[in-house]
N, C-alpha and C positions, 0 to 999 in steps of 0.2 A: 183270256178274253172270250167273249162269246159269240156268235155267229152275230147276235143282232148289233153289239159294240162294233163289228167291222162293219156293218152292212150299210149304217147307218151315213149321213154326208156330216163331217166333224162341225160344218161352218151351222146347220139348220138354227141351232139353239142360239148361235146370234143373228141370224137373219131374222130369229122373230123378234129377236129388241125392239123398243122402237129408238130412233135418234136422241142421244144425251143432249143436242142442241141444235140448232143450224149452225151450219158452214159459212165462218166468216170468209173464208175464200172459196168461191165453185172451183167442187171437186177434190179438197183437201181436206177432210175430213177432221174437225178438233179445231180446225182455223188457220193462223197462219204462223209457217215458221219462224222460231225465233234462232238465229244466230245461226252460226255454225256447228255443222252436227247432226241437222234435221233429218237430211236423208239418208243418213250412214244408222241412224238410229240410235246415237249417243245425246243421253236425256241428262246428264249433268255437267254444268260448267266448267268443275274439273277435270273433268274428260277430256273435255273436248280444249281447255288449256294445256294439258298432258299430251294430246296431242302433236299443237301446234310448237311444244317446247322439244316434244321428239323430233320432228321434222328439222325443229331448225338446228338442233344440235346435231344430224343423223349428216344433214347439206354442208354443214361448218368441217364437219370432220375428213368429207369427203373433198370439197374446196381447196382445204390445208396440206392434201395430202396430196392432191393437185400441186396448187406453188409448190409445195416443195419439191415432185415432180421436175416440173417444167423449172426452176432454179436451175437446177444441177444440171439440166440441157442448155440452161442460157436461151432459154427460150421464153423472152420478156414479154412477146405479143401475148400468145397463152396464160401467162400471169398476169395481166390484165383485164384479160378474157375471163379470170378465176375470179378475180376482185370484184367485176360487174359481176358475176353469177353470185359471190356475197352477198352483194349488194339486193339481187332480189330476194335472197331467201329473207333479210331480215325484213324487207317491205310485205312479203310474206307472212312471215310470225308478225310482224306487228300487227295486220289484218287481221289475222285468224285469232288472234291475244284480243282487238279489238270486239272482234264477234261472240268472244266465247261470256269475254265482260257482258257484253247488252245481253246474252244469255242469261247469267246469272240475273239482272236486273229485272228479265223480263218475270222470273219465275217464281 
Protein backbone atom coordinates (compact mmCIF):
# COMPACT_ATOMS: atom_id res chain seq x y z
CA UNK A 1 0.00 0.00 0.00
CA UNK A 2 1.08 3.39 -0.39
CA UNK A 3 1.42 6.41 1.70
CA UNK A 4 -1.66 8.11 0.05
CA UNK A 5 -3.96 4.44 0.26
CA UNK A 6 -3.31 4.82 4.19
CA UNK A 7 -3.77 8.54 4.34
CA UNK A 8 -6.63 8.61 2.94
CA UNK A 9 -10.57 8.49 5.31
CA UNK A 10 -11.78 4.73 3.83
CA UNK A 11 -15.60 6.18 4.37
CA UNK A 12 -14.88 9.59 1.74
CA UNK A 13 -15.81 7.67 -1.59
CA UNK A 14 -19.27 6.89 0.18
CA UNK A 15 -19.97 10.11 1.74
CA UNK A 16 -19.98 11.44 -1.65
CA UNK A 17 -22.90 9.04 -2.81
CA UNK A 18 -25.73 10.53 -2.88
CA UNK A 19 -28.98 8.49 -1.02
CA UNK A 20 -30.30 5.35 -3.01
CA UNK A 21 -33.72 6.53 -1.48
CA UNK A 22 -35.22 8.15 1.45
CA UNK A 23 -35.61 6.50 4.80
CA UNK A 24 -38.73 4.94 5.27
CA UNK A 25 -37.95 4.94 8.96
CA UNK A 26 -35.83 8.28 10.45
CA UNK A 27 -32.56 7.20 10.92
CA UNK A 28 -32.55 3.71 9.48
CA UNK A 29 -31.14 3.91 6.68
CA UNK A 30 -32.72 1.30 3.56
CA UNK A 31 -36.22 1.58 5.71
CA UNK A 32 -37.45 -0.61 7.98
CA UNK A 33 -36.55 -3.93 9.47
CA UNK A 34 -37.87 -6.94 8.55
CA UNK A 35 -38.16 -9.79 10.96
CA UNK A 36 -35.71 -11.25 12.99
CA UNK A 37 -32.07 -10.85 12.27
CA UNK A 38 -31.92 -7.07 11.30
CA UNK A 39 -29.46 -6.01 13.73
CA UNK A 40 -27.26 -8.94 14.24
CA UNK A 41 -26.90 -8.47 10.41
CA UNK A 42 -28.27 -11.83 9.13
CA UNK A 43 -29.84 -11.02 5.71
CA UNK A 44 -31.32 -14.45 4.94
CA UNK A 45 -34.43 -16.36 6.23
CA UNK A 46 -32.57 -19.30 6.64
CA UNK A 47 -30.32 -17.91 8.83
CA UNK A 48 -32.01 -16.63 10.86
CA UNK A 49 -34.34 -19.96 11.03
CA UNK A 50 -31.07 -21.90 11.67
CA UNK A 51 -30.87 -19.88 14.23
CA UNK A 52 -33.84 -19.96 16.01
CA UNK A 53 -33.71 -24.13 15.56
CA UNK A 54 -30.14 -23.94 17.25
CA UNK A 55 -31.29 -22.18 20.21
CA UNK A 56 -34.08 -24.24 20.61
CA UNK A 57 -32.35 -27.44 20.21
CA UNK A 58 -29.13 -26.01 22.36
CA UNK A 59 -32.34 -25.01 25.54
CA UNK A 60 -34.07 -28.58 25.02
CA UNK A 61 -30.76 -30.20 25.59
CA UNK A 62 -29.75 -28.29 28.34
CA UNK A 63 -33.53 -28.55 30.04
CA UNK A 64 -33.30 -32.64 29.63
CA UNK A 65 -30.35 -32.73 31.28
CA UNK A 66 -31.64 -30.63 34.00
CA UNK A 67 -34.85 -33.28 34.73
CA UNK A 68 -32.72 -35.72 34.53
CA UNK A 69 -30.66 -33.98 37.02
CA UNK A 70 -33.10 -33.02 39.50
CA UNK A 71 -34.95 -36.93 38.97
CA UNK A 72 -32.41 -38.69 40.60
CA UNK A 73 -32.35 -35.97 43.60
CA UNK A 74 -36.08 -36.37 43.79
CA UNK A 75 -36.14 -32.90 43.48
CA UNK A 76 -39.89 -32.60 41.70
CA UNK A 77 -40.17 -28.59 42.49
CA UNK A 78 -36.95 -28.20 39.99
CA UNK A 79 -38.48 -30.39 37.42
CA UNK A 80 -41.23 -28.31 37.05
CA UNK A 81 -39.16 -25.36 37.19
CA UNK A 82 -37.45 -27.31 34.05
CA UNK A 83 -40.80 -27.85 32.25
CA UNK A 84 -41.90 -24.18 32.44
CA UNK A 85 -38.24 -23.16 31.17
CA UNK A 86 -39.45 -25.66 28.17
CA UNK A 87 -42.07 -24.26 27.82
CA UNK A 88 -40.55 -20.86 27.11
CA UNK A 89 -37.98 -21.90 24.85
CA UNK A 90 -40.42 -23.29 22.46
CA UNK A 91 -42.81 -19.89 22.65
CA UNK A 92 -39.45 -18.73 21.89
CA UNK A 93 -38.57 -20.73 18.60
CA UNK A 94 -41.97 -20.45 17.62
CA UNK A 95 -41.52 -16.47 17.72
CA UNK A 96 -38.22 -16.29 16.08
CA UNK A 97 -39.67 -19.30 13.38
CA UNK A 98 -42.45 -16.77 13.19
CA UNK A 99 -40.13 -13.75 12.27
CA UNK A 100 -37.68 -15.52 10.22
CA UNK A 101 -41.03 -16.60 7.92
CA UNK A 102 -42.44 -12.75 7.50
CA UNK A 103 -38.71 -12.42 6.63
CA UNK A 104 -38.59 -14.55 3.82
CA UNK A 105 -42.00 -13.01 2.70
CA UNK A 106 -40.84 -9.70 3.08
CA UNK A 107 -37.85 -10.16 0.61
Amino acid sequence: MTDRDQDGDLWEEFDRLPPAGPDRVEGLPGGQPQGFGFRTGVRSAKVAFGFAVYALVLGTVLVLTGVVVFIGQGQWLLVGLMVLVEAVFVFAFKRLAEQARNRRSAE
